[in-house]
N, C-alpha and C positions, 0 to 999 in steps of 0.2 A: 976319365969317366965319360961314357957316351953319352948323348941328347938325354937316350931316351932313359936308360938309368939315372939320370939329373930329375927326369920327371918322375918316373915314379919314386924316388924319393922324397920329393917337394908332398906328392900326394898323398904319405903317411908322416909328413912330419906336421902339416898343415893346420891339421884338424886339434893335434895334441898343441901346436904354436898359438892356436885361435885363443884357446880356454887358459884365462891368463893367471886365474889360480882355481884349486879345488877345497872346499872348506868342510871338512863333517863338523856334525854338533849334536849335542844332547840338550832334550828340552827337557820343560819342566811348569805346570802354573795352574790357574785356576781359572773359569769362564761362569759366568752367569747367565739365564736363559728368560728370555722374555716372550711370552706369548700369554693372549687375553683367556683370562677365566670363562669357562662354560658350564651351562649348569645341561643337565640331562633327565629326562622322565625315561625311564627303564619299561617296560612291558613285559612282563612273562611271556612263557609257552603256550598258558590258558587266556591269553591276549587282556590280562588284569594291569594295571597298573602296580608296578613291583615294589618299587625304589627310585629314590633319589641319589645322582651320581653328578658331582662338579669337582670340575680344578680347582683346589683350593692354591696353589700355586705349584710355579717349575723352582727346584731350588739351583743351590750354587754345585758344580759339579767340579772335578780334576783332571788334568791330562798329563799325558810325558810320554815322550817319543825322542825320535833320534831324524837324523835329514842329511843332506849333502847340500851344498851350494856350490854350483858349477856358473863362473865366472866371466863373461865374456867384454870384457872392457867394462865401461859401466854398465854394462847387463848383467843379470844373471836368470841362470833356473836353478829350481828349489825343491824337490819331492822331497816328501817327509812321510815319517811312519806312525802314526798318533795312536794310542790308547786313549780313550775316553770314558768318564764315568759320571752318568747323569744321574738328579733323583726328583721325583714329582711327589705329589700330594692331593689326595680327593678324600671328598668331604662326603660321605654317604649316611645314609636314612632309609631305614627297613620301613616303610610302611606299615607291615603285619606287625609289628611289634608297637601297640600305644604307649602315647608318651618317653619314647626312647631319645637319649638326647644323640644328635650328628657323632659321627664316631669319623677319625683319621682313617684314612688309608694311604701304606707310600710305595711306591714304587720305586725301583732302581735298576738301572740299564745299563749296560757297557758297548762300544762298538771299537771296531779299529778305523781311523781315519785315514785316506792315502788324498792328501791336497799338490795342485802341482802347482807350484806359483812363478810367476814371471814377473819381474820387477827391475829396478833400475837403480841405482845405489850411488852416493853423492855425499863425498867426505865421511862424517858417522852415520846419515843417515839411509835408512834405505826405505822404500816404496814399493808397493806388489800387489798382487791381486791373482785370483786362479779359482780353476774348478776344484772342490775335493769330495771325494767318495765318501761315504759311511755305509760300512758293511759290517750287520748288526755280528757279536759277539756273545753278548749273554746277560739275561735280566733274573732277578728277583720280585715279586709280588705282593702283596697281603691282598689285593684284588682277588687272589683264588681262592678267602674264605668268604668270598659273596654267590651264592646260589647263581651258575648262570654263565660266568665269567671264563675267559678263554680267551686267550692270545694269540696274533699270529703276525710278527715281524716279517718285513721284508726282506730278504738276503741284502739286497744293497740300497740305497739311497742317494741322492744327489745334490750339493750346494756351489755355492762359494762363497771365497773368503778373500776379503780388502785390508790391508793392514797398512802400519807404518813401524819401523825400526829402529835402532839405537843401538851402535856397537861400541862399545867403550874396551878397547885390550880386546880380550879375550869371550869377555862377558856380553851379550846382544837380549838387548829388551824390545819385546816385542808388542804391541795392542795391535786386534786385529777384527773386525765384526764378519760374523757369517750368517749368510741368509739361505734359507731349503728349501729345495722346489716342491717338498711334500709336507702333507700340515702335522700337524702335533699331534700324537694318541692316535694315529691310524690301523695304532696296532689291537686296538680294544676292543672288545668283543662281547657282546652280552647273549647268551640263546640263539648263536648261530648270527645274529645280527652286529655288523662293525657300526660302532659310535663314529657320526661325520663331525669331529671338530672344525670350524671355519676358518681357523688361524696355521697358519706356518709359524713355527717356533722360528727366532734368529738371537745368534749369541754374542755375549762380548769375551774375547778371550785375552788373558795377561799370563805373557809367556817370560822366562826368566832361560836362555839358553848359553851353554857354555861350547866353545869349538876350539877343533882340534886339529 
């Protein structure tokens, strides 16, 4: 075999020799979402005071998605495909309406999440951190039986996520906190005008993944 066929062989087997294993897996878990309650004075069209609108809180939401882990000694990367399903709660008061007691309202939202993690893995444990997308999906409301109300999500959104790991066999437990660079309820809308919540939501999440 000549030199130069010796080389370009080295320079297709190289890259596949690097990557010392490739791992899929299917996830699976629950996250909770923590961001401060806000209360809001509403204004109608005829610039009156309308309504009363607060977080009463963010509830517990669910995920499950699928990923790879591409292996580089003790490194690795990690893109994963996530489902997510969030649900809120506001606490609203019709003014026009005497002596009405605060009535619920809840919301529910869903997005696909695409996180890229880079991390470092040591015996069972492993160590990571990355950016991940949220590119909104699809919500439900009871917000649209309030005179007024109108939504308008972002197509995508931007955090990241810090975790730590545990693989035991087959089975890998995950905890991991994510924080977003855009605040909570940006998506709300009362007469044309977006409600400015002051907070950025950030989550805990508890993954349960099986690979393959």
């Amino acid at each position: 075999m000549s030199k130069m066929r010796y080389l370009s062989l080295l320079v297709l087997i190289l890259p596949f020799k690097s990557i010392g294993q490739v791992e899929f897996f299917v996830s699976g878990g629950l996250h909770s979402v923590d961001v401060q309650a806000e209360d809001f004075l509403i204004i109608d069209k005829d610039k009156r005071d309308s309504f009363s609108l607060s977080l009463e809180k963010a509830s517990y939401g669910y995920h499950f998605g699928a990923g790879v882990r591409l292996r580089f000694g003790a490194f690795f990367f990690q893109p994963e495909l996530i489902f997510n399903s969030n649900k809120a709660e506001y606490k609203f008061n019709d003014f026009s309406v005497p002596g009405l007691v605060d009535s619920i309202k809840s919301e529910r939202y869903q997005y696909l999440d695409l996180p890229l993690l880079f991390g470092v893995k040591a015996g069972l444990v492993r160590l990571y951190a990355g950016p991940v997308g949220h590119f909104f999906f699809a919500n439900s409301s009871e917000l649209f039986d309030i005179d007024g109300y109108d939504d308008k999500f972002r197509a995508a959104t931007f955090g990241y996520q810090a975790g730590l790991g545990f693989d035991i066999s087959f089975i890998g437990i995950d905890i991991r906190h994510e924080g977003n660079f855009s605040a909570f309820g940006e998506h709300v809308r009362f007469f044309g005008e977006r409600i400015h919540f002051d907070h950025r939501a950030s989550r805990l999440l508890g993954t349960i993944s099986i690979k393959f």
